[in-house]
C-alpha positions as CSV (number, residue, x, y, z in Angstrom):
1,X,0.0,0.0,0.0
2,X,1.4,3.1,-0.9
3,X,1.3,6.5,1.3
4,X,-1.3,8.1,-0.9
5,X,-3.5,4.8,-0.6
6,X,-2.8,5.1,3.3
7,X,-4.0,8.8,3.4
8,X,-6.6,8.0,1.4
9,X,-8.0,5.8,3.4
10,X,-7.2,7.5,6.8
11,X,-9.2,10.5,5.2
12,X,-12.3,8.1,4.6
13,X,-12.0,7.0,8.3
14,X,-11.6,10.5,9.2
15,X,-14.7,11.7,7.3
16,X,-17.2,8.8,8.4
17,X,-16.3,9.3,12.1
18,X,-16.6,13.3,11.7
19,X,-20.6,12.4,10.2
20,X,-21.0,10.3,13.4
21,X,-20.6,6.9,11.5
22,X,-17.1,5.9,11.8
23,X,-17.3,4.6,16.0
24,X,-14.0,5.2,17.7
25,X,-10.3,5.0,16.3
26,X,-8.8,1.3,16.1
27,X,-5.3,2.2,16.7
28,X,-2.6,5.1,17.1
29,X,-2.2,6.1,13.2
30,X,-6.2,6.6,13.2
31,X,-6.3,8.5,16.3
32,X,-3.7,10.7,16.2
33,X,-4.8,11.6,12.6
34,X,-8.2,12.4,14.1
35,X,-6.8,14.4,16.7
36,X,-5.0,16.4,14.0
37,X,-7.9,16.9,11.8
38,X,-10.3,18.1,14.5
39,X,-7.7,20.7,15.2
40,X,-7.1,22.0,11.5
41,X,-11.0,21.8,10.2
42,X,-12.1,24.6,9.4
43,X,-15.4,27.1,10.5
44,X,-18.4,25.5,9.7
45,X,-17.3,22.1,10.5
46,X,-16.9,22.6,14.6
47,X,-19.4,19.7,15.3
48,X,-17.0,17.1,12.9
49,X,-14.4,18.6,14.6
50,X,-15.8,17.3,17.9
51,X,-16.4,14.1,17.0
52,X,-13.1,13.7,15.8
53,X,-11.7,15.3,18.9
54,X,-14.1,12.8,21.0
55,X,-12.8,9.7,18.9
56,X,-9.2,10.4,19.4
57,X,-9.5,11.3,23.3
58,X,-11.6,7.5,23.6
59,X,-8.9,5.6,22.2
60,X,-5.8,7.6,24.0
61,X,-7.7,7.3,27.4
62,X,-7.0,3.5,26.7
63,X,-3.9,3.8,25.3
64,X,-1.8,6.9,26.7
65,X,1.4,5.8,26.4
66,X,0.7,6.0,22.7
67,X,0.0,10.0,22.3
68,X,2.1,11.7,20.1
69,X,2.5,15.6,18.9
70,X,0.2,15.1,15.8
71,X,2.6,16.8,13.2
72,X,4.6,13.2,13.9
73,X,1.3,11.4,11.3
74,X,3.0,13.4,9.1
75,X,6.6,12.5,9.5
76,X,4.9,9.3,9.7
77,X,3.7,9.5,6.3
78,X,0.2,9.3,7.7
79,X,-0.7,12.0,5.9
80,X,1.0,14.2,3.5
81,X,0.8,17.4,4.9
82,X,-1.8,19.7,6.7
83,X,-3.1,21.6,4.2
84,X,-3.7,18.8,2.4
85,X,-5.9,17.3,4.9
86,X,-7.8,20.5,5.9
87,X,-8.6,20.5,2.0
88,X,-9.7,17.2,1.0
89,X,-11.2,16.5,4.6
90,X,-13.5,19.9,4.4
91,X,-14.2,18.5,0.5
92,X,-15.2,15.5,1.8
93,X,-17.4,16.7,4.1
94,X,-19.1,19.0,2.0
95,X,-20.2,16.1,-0.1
């Protein structure tokens, strides 16, 4: 799986959880991912924000020894950069 196939799917995980349909994050890549994008979405999306805020704080309450600064998804390749997150995730989410 390449990093763009990776991203892509972390950004559908991202943008089923921010609609309220995703559940909680399965493991660190997810959560910290949804950590990052609830602090980057822009106005208009504050309740996805929350519920991505929500899922990441469920699964780190778990599983603290696995927080990390979110800029590490992207040294991570996780994702491939902020902007590009807050732009397809808002895209998304305008669908």
């Amino acid at each position: 799986m390449t990093a763009r196939d990776k991203e892509k799917a972390l950004l559908n995980r991202c943008a089923a959880v921010a609609r309220g349909a995703g559940g909680e994050a399965v493991d660190q890549s997810e959560a910290t991912v949804f950590q990052l994008a609830s602090m980057i979405l822009g106005r208009g999306f504050e309740d996805q924000a929350g519920k991505l805020r929500s899922a990441a704080a469920k699964y780190f309450a778990g599983h603290p020894d696995e927080v990390m600064e979110p800029i590490e998804a992207v040294e991570k390749g996780w994702i491939i950069g902020l902007s590009r997150l807050r732009d397809r995730l808002s895209r998304k989410l305008q669908e």
